[in-house]
C-alpha positions in Angstrom: -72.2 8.7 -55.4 -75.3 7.5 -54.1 -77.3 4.2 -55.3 -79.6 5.0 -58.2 -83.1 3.9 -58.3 -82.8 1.3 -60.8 -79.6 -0.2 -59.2 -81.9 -0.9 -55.8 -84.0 -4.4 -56.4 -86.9 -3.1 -54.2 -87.2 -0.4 -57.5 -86.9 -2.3 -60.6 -90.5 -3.7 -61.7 -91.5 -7.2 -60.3 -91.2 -8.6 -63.3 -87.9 -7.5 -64.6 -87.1 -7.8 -61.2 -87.2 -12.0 -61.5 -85.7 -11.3 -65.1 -82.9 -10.1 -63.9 -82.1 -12.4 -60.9 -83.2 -15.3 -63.3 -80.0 -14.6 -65.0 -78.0 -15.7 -62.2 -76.3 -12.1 -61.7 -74.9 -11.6 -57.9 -77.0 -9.5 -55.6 -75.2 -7.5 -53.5 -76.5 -6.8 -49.9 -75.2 -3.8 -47.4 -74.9 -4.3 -43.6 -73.4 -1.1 -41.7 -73.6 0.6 -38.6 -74.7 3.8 -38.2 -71.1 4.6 -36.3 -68.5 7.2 -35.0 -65.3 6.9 -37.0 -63.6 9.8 -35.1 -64.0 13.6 -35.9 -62.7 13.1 -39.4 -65.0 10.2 -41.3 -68.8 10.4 -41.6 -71.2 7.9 -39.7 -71.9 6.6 -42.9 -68.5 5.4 -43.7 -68.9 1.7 -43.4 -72.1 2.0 -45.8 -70.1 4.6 -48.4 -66.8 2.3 -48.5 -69.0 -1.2 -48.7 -71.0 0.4 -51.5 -67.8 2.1 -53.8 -66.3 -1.3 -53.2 -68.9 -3.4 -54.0 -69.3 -1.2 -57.6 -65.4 -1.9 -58.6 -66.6 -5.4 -57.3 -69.0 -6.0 -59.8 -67.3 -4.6 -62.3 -64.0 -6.9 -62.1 -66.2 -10.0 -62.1 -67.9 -8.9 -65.0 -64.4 -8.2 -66.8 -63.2 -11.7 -65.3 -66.8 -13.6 -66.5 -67.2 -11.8 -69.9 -70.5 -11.0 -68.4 -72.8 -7.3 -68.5 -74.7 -7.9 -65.3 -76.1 -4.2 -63.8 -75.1 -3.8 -60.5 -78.1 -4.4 -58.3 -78.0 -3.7 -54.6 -80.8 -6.4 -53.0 -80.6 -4.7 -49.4 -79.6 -1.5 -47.3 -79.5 -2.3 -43.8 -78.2 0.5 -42.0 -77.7 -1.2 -38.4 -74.7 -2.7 -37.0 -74.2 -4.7 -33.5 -71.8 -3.2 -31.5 -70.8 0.7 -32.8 -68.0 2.2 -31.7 -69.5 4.6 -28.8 -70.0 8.1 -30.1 -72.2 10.9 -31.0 -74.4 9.7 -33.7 -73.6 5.9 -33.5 -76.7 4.2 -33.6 -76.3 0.3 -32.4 -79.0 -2.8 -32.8 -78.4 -6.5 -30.6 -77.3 -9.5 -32.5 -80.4 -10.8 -32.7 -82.2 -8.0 -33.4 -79.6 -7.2 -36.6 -79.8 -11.1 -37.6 -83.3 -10.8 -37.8 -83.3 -8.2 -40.1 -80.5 -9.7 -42.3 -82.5 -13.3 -42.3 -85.4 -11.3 -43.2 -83.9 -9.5 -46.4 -82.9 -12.9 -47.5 -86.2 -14.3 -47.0 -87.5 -11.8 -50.0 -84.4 -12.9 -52.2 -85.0 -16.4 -51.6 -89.1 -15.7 -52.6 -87.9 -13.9 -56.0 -85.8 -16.4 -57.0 -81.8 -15.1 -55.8 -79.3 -17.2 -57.3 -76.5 -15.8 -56.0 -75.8 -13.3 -52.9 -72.8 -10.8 -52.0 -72.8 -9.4 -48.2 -70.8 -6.2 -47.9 -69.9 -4.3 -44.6 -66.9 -2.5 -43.4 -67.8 -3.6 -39.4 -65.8 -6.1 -38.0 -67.5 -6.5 -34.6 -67.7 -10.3 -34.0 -71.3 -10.2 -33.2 -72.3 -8.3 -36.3 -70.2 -10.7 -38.8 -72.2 -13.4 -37.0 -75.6 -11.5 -37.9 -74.8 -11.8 -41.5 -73.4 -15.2 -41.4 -77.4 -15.8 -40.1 -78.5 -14.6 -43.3 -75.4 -17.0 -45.4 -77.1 -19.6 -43.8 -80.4 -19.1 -44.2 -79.6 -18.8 -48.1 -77.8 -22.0 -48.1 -80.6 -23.5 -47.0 -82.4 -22.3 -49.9 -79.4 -23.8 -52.0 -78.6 -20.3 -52.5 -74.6 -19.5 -52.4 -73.6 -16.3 -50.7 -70.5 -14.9 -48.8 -69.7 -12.0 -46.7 -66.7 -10.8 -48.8 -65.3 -8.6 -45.8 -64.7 -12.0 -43.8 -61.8 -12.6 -46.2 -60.1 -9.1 -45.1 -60.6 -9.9 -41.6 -58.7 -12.6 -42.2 -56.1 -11.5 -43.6 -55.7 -8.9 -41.0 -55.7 -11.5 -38.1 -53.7 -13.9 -39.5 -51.2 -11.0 -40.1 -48.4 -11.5 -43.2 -46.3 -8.8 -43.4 -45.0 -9.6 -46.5 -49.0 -8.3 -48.3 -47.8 -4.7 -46.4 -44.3 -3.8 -47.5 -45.2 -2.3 -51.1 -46.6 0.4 -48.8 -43.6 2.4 -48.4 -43.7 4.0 -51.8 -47.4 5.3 -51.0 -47.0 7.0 -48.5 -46.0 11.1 -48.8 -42.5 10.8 -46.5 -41.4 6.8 -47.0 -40.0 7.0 -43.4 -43.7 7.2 -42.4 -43.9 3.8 -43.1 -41.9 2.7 -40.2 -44.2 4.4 -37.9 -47.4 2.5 -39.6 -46.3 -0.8 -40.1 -46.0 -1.9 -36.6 -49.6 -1.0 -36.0 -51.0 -2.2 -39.1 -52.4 -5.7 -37.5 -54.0 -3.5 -34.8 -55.4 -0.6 -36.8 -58.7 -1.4 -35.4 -60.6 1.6 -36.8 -61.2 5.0 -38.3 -56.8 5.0 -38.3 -54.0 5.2 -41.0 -56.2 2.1 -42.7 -59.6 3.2 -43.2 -59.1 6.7 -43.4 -56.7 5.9 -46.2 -59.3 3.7 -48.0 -61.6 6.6 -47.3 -59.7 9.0 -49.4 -59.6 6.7 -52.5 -63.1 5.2 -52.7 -64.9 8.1 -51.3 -62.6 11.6 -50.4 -65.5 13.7 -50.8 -66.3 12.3 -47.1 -63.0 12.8 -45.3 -62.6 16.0 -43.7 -59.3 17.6 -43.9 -58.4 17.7 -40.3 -57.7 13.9 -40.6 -54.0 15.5 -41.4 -54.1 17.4 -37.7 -55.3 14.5 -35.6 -52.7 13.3 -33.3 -52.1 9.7 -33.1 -54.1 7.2 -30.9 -52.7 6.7 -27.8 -50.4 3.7 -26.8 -52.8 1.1 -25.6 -52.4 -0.6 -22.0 -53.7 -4.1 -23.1 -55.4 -5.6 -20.1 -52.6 -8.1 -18.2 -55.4 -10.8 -17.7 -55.2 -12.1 -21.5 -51.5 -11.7 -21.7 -50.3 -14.8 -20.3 -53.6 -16.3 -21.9 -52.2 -15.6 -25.3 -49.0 -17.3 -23.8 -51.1 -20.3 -23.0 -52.8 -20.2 -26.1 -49.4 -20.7 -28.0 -50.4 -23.9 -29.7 -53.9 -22.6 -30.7 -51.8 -19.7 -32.7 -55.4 -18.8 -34.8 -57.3 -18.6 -31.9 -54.6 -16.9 -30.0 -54.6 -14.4 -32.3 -57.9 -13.4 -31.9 -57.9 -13.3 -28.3 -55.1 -11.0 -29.1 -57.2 -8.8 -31.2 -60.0 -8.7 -28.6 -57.6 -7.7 -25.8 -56.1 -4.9 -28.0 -60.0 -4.0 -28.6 -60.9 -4.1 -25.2 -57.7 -1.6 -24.4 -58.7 0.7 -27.1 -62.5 1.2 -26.2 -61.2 1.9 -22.2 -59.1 4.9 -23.5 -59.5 8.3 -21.7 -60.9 10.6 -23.5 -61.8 8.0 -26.4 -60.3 9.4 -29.5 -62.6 7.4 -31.8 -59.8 6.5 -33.8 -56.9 3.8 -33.7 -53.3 4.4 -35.1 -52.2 7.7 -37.1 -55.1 8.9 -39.1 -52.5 11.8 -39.9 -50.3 9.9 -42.2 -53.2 8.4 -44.2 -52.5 8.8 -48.5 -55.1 7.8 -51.0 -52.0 6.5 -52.8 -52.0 3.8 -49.5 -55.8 3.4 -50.2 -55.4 2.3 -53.6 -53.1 0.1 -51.9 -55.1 -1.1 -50.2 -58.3 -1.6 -52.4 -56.5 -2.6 -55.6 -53.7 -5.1 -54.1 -55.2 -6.3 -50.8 -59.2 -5.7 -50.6 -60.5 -6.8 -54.3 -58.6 -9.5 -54.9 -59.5 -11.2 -51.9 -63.5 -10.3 -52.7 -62.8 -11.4 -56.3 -61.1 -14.6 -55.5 -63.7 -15.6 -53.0 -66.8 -14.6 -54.9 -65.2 -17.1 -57.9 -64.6 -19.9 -55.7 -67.7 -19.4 -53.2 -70.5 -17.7 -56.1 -69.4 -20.2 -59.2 -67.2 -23.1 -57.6 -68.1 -25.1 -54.6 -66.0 -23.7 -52.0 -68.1 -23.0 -49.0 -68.2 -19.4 -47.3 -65.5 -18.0 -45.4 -66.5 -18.7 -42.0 -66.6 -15.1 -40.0 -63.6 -14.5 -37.0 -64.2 -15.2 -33.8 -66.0 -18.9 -34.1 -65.9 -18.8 -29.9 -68.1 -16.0 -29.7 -70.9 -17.6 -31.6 -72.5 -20.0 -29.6 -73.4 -16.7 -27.1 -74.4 -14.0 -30.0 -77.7 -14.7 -28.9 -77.8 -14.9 -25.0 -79.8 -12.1 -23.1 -81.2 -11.3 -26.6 -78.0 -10.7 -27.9 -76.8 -7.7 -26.0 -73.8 -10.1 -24.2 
């Protein structure tokens, strides 16, 4: 399923164009790497999964509203700061994918945006940060908007097992779920997580040899940040992400790079509708409601001690 032409803003007449936004419908805006998910996902995969996601999305707030709005896509970026290394992965600095995102919401600020959805499946800090350019250039405008895949980050950082355990019964051998669940806070990429999300939203895309691929190696997380997660005991948010970045930082060293995290192998699209239905959309749909229609602000992005340097040397640091 590809975006249709009257479903892309930059398509509909001018005219009908402010009509529509006039209305107060939510735009939704794409931001996705060009990126190796392993042998088994396309490089498009953080593009395909934000767009399916984004269309169930739309359609739940509609129910939830009593509202008809079209879905209408405001912006396809297809760049991403900091790609997973890989054949095909194409990768942009933070400043140069913050000036693209700033620039897209330029235009929906000039035809008169009311409300703004960011989607991406790319949880590189620096390219959370990019968008969160963009959520603030809108609120400038007095424009609300949100980056709905800050709230998943979230919830994957600030790990509680207790959002995981109905997993078991998803899974094709229930046992399998004692081999996942340990690695579930860590499943970084291309793994047991997306791949599984992958075959529900989009299974045209996933390759069949996602059920030969061995599982990632055990990572070596570098002994540096150990005891500084130790120190870092008070500071347990913050801690946590230094944990993240550490495990990260072990994963990207690995020789030969697999490209993928965890055990792609045991993936279900049973887990992925897990996944979407209990974890992902309800998180979107809660935050959209209090963010979109109430006066929450936006979820601010992970990793708030890596923003005052997105933009050093240009943004490649």
């Amino acid at each position: 399923m590809s975006l249709a032409l009257h479903e892309q803003l930059l398509y509909v007449p001018h005219h009908r164009t402010r009509e529509l936004l006039a209305t107060g419908l939510p735009v939704h805006v794409l931001v996705n790497p060009v990126e190796y998910h392993g042998p088994h996902l396309s490089l498009g995969n953080d593009r395909i999964l934000s767009e399916r996601i984004a269309r169930r999305l739309h359609a739940r707030l509609n129910t939830v509203r009593g509202e008809n709005h079209p879905f209408l896509v405001g912006g396809v970026i297809d760049f991403g700061s900091d790609p997973t290394p890989g054949d095909g992965s194409v990768g942009v600095t933070y400043t140069q994918l913050a000036k693209l995102v700033t620039g897209v919401c330029d235009g929906l600020i000039a035809l008169g945006a009311k409300r703004v959805i960011f989607h991406t499946f790319h949880g590189s800090p620096f390219h959370c940060h990019a968008i969160h350019a963009g959520i603030e250039r809108l609120a400038k405008a007095g424009i609300p908007s949100l980056s709905v895949f800050d709230l998943l980050l979230n919830a994957v950082v600030n790990y509680d097992e207790a959002r995981f355990r109905g997993l078991r019964d998803t899974l094709d051998n229930p046992a399998d779920f004692d081999i996942v669940f340990p690695r579930l806070p860590f499943d970084l990429h291309a793994g047991f997580f997306e791949t599984s999300v992958a075959l529900e939203v989009a299974p045209d895309t996933v390759s069949d040899i996602y059920r030969t691929l061995p599982p990632c190696p055990d990572l070596d997380v570098p002994a540096p940040l150990k005891p500084v997660t130790k120190l870092l005991g008070g500071l347990p948010a913050l801690a946590r992400e230094i944990e993240h970045t550490s495990v990260a930082m072990a994963w990207m060293k690995l020789k030969p790079f697999p490209g993928y995290t965890s055990y792609p192998s045991l993936a279900t699209p049973q887990a992925g509708k897990f996944f979407v239905e209990q974890l992902i959309l309800p998180l979107y749909e809660e935050g959209c409601q209090q963010v979109l229609w109430g006066r929450a602000e936006a979820p601010k992005a992970q990793f708030q001690w890596l923003r005052p340097v997105a933009g050093v040397l240009g943004g490649r640091v």
